[in-house]
VMD Tcl script that draws the C-alpha trace (Angstrom):
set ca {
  {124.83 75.72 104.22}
  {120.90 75.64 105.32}
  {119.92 77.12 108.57}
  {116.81 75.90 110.65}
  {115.86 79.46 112.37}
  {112.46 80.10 112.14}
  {112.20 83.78 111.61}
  {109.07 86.05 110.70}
  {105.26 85.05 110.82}
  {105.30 82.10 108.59}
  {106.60 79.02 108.49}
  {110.07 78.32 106.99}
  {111.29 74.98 105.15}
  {114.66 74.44 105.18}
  {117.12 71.84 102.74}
  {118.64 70.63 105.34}
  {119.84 67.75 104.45}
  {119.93 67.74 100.62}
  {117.36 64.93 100.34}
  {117.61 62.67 97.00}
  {115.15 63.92 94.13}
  {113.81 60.25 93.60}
  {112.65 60.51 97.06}
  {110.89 63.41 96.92}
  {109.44 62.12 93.66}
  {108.69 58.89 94.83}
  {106.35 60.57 97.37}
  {105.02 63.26 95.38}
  {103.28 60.35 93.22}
  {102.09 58.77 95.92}
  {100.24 62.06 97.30}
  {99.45 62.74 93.28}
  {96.55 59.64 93.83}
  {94.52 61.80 95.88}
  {96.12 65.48 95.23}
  {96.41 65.69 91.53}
  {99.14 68.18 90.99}
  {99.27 70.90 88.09}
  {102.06 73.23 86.88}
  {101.59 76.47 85.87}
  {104.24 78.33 82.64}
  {103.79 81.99 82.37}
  {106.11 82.27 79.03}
  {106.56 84.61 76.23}
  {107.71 83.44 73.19}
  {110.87 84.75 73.24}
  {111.83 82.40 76.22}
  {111.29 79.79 73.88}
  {114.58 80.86 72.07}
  {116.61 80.65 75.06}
  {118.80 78.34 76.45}
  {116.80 78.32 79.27}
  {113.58 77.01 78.23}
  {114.90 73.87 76.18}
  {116.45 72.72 79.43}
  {113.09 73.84 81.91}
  {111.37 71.57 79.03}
  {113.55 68.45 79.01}
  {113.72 68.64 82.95}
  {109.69 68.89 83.28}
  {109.24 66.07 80.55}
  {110.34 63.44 83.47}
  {108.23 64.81 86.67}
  {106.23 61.75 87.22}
  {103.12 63.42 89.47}
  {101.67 65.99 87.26}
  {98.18 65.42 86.02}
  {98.48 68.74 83.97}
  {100.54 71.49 82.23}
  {98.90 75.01 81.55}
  {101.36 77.50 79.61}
  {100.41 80.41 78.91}
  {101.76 82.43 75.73}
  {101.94 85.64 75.30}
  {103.66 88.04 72.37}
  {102.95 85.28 69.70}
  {101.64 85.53 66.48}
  {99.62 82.42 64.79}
  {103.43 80.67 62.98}
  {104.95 81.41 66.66}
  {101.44 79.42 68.33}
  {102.37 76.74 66.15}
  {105.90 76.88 66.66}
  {104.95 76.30 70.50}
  {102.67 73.82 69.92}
  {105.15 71.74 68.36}
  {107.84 72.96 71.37}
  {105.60 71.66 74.26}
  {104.01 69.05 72.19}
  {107.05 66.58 73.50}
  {105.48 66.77 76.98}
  {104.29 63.83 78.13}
  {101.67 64.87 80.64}
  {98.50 66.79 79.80}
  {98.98 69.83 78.59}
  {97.34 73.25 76.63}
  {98.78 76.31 75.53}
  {97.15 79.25 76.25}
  {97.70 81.43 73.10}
  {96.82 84.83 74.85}
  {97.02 87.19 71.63}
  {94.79 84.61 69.01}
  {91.61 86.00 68.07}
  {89.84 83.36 70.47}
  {90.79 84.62 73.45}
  {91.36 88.13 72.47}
  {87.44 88.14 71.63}
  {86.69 86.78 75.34}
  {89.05 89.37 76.72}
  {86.92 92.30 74.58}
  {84.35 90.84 75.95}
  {85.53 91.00 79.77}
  {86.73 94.06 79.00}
  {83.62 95.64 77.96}
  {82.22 94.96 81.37}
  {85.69 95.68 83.34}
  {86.64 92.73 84.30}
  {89.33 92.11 82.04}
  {93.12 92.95 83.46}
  {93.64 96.41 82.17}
  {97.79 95.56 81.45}
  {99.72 93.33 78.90}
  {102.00 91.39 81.17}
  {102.97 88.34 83.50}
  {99.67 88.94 85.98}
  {97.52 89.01 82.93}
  {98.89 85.94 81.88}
  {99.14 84.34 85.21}
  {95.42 85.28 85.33}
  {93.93 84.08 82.53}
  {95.63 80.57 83.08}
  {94.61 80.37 86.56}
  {91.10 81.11 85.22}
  {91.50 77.86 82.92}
  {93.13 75.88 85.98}
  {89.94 76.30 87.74}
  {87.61 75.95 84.81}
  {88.98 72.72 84.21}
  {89.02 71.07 87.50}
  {91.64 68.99 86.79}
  {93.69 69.32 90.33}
  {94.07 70.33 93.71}
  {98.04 71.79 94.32}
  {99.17 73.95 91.58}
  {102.86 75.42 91.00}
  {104.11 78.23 88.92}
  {108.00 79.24 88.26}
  {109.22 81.39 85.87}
  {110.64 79.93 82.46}
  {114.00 82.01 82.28}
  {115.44 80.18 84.67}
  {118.89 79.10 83.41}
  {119.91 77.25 86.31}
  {116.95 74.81 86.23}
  {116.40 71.36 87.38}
  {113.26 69.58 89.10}
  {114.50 69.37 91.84}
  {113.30 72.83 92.38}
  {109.27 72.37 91.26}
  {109.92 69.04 93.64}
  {110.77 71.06 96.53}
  {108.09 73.97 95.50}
  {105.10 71.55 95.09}
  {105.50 69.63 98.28}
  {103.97 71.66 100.85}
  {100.69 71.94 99.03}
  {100.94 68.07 98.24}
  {101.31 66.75 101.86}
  {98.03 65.79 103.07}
  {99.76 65.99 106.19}
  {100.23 69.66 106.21}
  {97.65 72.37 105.95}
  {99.38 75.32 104.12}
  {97.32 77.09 101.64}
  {100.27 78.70 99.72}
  {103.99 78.65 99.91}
  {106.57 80.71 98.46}
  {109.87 79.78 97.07}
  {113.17 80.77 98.10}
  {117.08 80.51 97.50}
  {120.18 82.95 97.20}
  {120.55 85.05 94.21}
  {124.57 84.12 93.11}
  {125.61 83.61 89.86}
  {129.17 83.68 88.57}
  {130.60 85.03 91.19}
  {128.10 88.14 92.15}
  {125.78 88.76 94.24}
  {122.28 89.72 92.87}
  {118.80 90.04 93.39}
  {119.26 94.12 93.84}
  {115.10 94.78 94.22}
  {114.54 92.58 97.22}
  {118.33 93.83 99.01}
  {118.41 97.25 97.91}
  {114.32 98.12 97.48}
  {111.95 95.84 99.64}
  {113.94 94.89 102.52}
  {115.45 98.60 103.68}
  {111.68 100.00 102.50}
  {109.72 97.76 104.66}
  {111.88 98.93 107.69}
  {111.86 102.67 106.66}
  {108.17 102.38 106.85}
  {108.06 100.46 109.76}
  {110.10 103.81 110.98}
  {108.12 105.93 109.82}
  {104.23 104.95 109.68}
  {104.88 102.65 112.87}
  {104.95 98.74 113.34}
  {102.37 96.83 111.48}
  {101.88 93.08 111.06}
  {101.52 93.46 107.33}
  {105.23 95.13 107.03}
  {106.59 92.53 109.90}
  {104.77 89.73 107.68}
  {106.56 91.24 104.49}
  {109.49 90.99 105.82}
  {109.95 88.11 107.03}
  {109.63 86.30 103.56}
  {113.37 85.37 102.25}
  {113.11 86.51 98.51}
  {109.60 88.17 98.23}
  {110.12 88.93 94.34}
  {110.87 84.98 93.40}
  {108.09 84.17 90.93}
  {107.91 80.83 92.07}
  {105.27 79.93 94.19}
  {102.48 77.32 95.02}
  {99.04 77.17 96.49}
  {96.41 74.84 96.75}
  {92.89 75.41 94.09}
  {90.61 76.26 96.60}
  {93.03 79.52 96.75}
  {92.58 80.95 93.28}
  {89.19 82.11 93.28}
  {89.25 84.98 95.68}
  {92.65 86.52 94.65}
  {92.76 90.03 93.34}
  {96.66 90.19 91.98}
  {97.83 92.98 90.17}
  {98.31 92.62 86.18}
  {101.41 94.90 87.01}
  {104.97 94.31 88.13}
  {103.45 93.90 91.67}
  {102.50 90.50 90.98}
  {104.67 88.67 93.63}
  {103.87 91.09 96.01}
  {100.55 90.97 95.51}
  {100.25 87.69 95.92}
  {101.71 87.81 99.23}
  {99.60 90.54 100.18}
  {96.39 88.85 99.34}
  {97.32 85.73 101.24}
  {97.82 88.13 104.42}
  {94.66 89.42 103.78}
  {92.57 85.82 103.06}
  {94.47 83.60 105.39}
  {95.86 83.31 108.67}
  {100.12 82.86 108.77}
  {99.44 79.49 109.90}
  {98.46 78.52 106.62}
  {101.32 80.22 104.58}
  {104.87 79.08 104.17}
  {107.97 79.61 102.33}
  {110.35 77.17 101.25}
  {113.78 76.60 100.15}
  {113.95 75.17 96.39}
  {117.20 75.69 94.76}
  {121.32 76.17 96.23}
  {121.76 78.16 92.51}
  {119.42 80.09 91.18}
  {119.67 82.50 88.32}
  {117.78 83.94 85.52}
  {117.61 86.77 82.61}
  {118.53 89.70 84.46}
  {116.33 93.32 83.85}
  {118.37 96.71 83.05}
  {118.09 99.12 85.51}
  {116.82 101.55 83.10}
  {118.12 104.73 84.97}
  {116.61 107.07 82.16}
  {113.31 105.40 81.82}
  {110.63 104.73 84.51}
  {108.28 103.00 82.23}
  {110.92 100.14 81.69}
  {112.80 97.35 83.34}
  {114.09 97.56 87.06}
  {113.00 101.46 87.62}
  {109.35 100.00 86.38}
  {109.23 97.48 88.52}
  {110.21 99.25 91.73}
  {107.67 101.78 91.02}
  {104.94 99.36 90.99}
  {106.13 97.67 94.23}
  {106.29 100.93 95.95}
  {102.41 101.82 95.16}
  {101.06 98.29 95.77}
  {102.77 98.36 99.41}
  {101.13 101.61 99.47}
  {98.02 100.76 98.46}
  {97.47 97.84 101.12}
  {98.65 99.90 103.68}
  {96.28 102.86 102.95}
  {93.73 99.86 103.05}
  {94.52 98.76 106.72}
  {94.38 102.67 107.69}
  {97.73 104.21 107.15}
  {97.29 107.65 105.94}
  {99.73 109.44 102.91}
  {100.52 112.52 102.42}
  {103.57 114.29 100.03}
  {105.57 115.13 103.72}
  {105.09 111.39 105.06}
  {106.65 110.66 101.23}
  {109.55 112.83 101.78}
  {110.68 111.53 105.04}
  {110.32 108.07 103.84}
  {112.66 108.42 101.56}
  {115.26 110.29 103.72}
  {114.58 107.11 105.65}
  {115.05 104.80 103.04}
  {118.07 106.28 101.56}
  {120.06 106.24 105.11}
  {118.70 102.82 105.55}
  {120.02 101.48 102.34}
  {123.30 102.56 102.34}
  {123.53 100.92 105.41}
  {122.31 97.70 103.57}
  {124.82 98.10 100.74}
  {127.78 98.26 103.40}
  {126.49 94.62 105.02}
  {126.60 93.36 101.45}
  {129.87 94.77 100.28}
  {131.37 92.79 103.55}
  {128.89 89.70 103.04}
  {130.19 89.37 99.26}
  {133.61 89.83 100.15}
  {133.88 87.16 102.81}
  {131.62 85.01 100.19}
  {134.60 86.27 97.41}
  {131.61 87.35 95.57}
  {131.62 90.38 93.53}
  {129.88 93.71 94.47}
  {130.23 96.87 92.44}
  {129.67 99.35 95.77}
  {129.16 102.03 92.67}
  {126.44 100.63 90.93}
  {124.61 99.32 94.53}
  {124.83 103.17 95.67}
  {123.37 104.19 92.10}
  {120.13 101.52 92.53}
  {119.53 103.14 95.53}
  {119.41 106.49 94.56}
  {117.20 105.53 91.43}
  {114.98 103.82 93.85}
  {114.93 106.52 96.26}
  {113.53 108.89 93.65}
  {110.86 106.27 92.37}
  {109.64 106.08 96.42}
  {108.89 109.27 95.49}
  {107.50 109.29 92.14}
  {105.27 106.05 93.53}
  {104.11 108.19 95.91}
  {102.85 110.81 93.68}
  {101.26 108.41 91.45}
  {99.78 107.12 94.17}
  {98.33 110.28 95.70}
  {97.60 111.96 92.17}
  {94.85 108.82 91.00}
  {92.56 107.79 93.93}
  {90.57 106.53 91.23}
  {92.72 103.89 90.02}
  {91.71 100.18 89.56}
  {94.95 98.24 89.98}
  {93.84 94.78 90.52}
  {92.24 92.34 88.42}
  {88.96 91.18 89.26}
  {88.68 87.60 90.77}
  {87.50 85.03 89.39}
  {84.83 84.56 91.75}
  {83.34 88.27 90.66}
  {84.10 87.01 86.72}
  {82.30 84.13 87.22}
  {79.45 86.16 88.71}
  {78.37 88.71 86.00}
  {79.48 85.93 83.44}
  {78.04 82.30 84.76}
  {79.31 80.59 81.70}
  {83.04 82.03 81.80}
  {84.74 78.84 82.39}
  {82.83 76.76 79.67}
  {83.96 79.34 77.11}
  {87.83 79.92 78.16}
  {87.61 76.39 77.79}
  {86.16 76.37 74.64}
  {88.39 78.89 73.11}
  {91.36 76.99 74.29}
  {90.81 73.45 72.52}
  {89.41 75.20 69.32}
  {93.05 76.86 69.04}
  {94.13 73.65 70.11}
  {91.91 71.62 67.41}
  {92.68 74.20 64.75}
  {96.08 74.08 64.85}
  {97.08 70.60 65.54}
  {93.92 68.29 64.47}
  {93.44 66.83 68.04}
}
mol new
graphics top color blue
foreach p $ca { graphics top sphere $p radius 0.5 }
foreach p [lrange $ca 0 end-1] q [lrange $ca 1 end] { graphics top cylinder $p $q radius 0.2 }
display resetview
């Protein structure tokens, strides 16, 4: 059951009351006349095989108040582009595929690249990037969503929900960021945010002193969901990370180019659950052990930003910190999921956390070992500077695939 407390530095938007879709629908067009709403689909074409996507697809066919569709496509060769094509050719609304890895674009990325100002890593923030870049290029609306397409548990209720705060000419939020609980038959998951972000933020609250960033971090329900919004004016400025630290990154950038009063999160599904990543114990350069590596040195980075100061020492008592703090965690879980009658395997909890406890660590050195580093992508708003015509040729690019391959 929803709460209404209003915790942290943004606002919060409950379900309260479990309001019908059609209603939320019905207003959602009516705010679509003079927002026109988009919907961004960061995919690779392996989702397409899953028996997630097929559903995301037939659910997003009926949303009445989009004026456009971007997906990007990534790991495709040219029978896959065409297998998409025909995929998300049952859409209704406007729509393009963004065929990342066709010669088209790959020439305009050489291109960027050649001048550095091309994301530097394959991935989900390239993707996201290069799509937001066509978003703005073709000006086709205002409020723009994005969600992840391995969502199994999928229904529109939840891009309803996700959209409406940057739809409401009544409110003034910039950006908002989804939330819900992360159960699925019968567990409790979501072990990054429980067992990673939240007991790091307050280890280095402990141990580098308050800050409003960490106190803004924290407050945020489910930092990692991939689902957020934000209205176009937005995109321009943001420098994400082509990295695993996209979500985060997003945050942090909206704490650095707006005040909280313009942020939000808000609840969008009671079930939530999607393709789950191996912790991949023996390998930092994959899955969950990856991904909490990059988190670690993007929080790191911001925070050397605002002032904080790093050294190997300040490392090693963080993560004496952390690891106290997190066993702590995994003990409020363990009794959460068992008056829930969830599962919890204490055993594998205690072995995230020392796996993340060691990548604190290994972030840190990373971190300390290449000042140098470039991690961000360039906005758009430096792209478009040192190449003026940028958005004329993404565009470009994207119908001649388009053209090519399907005669329209």
């Amino acid at each position: 059951m929803a709460d209404f407390h209003q915790g942290g530095s943004v606002a919060t938007l409950h379900n309260l009351t479990a309001r019908p879709l059609e209603e939320l629908e019905a207003e959602l067009v009516s705010f679509s006349k003079k927002r026109p709403m988009g919907l961004l689909l960061p995919s690779l074409f392996s989702e397409l095989e899953t028996e997630a996507m097929p559903k995301i697809l037939d659910e997003v066919k009926k949303v009445p108040y989009l004026s456009q569709i971007v997906i990007g496509l990534d790991r495709a060769s040219e029978i896959q582009y065409r297998e998409a094509l025909d995929f998300f050719g049952e859409l209704p609304q406007h729509h393009r595929v963004l065929w990342n890895d066709g010669p088209r674009l790959r020439a305009l990325d050489a291109e960027l690249q050649e001048q550095g100002l091309a994301p530097e890593e394959e991935g989900k923030g390239r993707n996201v990037w290069y799509c937001l870049g066509y978003m703005l290029a073709t000006d086709k609306v205002e409020a723009i969503a994005l969600h992840d397409c391995d969502i199994v548990t999928y229904d529109r209720s939840l891009l309803a929900r996700l959209i409406y705060p940057m739809a409401n000419p009544q409110f003034s939020y910039q950006f908002a960021k989804g939330y819900y609980p992360r159960i699925a038959d019968g567990s409790l998951n979501g072990r990054v945010t429980r067992l990673l972000i939240t007991p790091l933020l307050q280890s280095l609250q402990q141990v580098c002193g308050d800050s409003d960033y960490l106190s803004y971090l924290d407050g945020f329900r489910y930092p990692l969901a991939g689902e957020f919004s934000f209205r176009k004016g937005v995109i321009p400025d943001i420098r994400m990370p082509s990295d695993w630290g996209l979500e985060m990154g997003t945050l942090s950038e909206m704490f650095r180019n707006y005040s909280n009063n313009k942020l939000c999160q808000v609840d969008i599904a009671e079930v939530y659950d999607h393709k789950h990543q191996d912790i991949s114990v023996d390998d930092r350069a994959k899955g969950l052990s990856k991904m909490s590596i990059d988190i670690c040195k993007l929080v790191y980075r911001k925070m050397a930003v605002m002032g904080t100061v790093f050294s190997k020492e300040v490392f090693r008592t963080l993560k004496a910190a952390y690891f106290r703090n997190a066993l702590d965690f995994v003990e409020r879980y363990k009794n959460d999921a068992i008056i829930n009658g969830l599962d919890l395997d204490v055993h594998k909890e205690e072995e995230a956390v020392e796996l993340f406890a060691e990548n604190i660590i290994a972030a840190g050195k990373n971190f300390l070992s290449s000042p140098h580093e470039k991690p961000f992508i360039p906005s758009w708003s430096r792209v478009r500077s040192a190449m003026p015509d940028i958005y004329e040729r993404l565009i470009e690019a994207v119908e001649e695939d388009q053209r090519e391959f399907t005669g329209k």
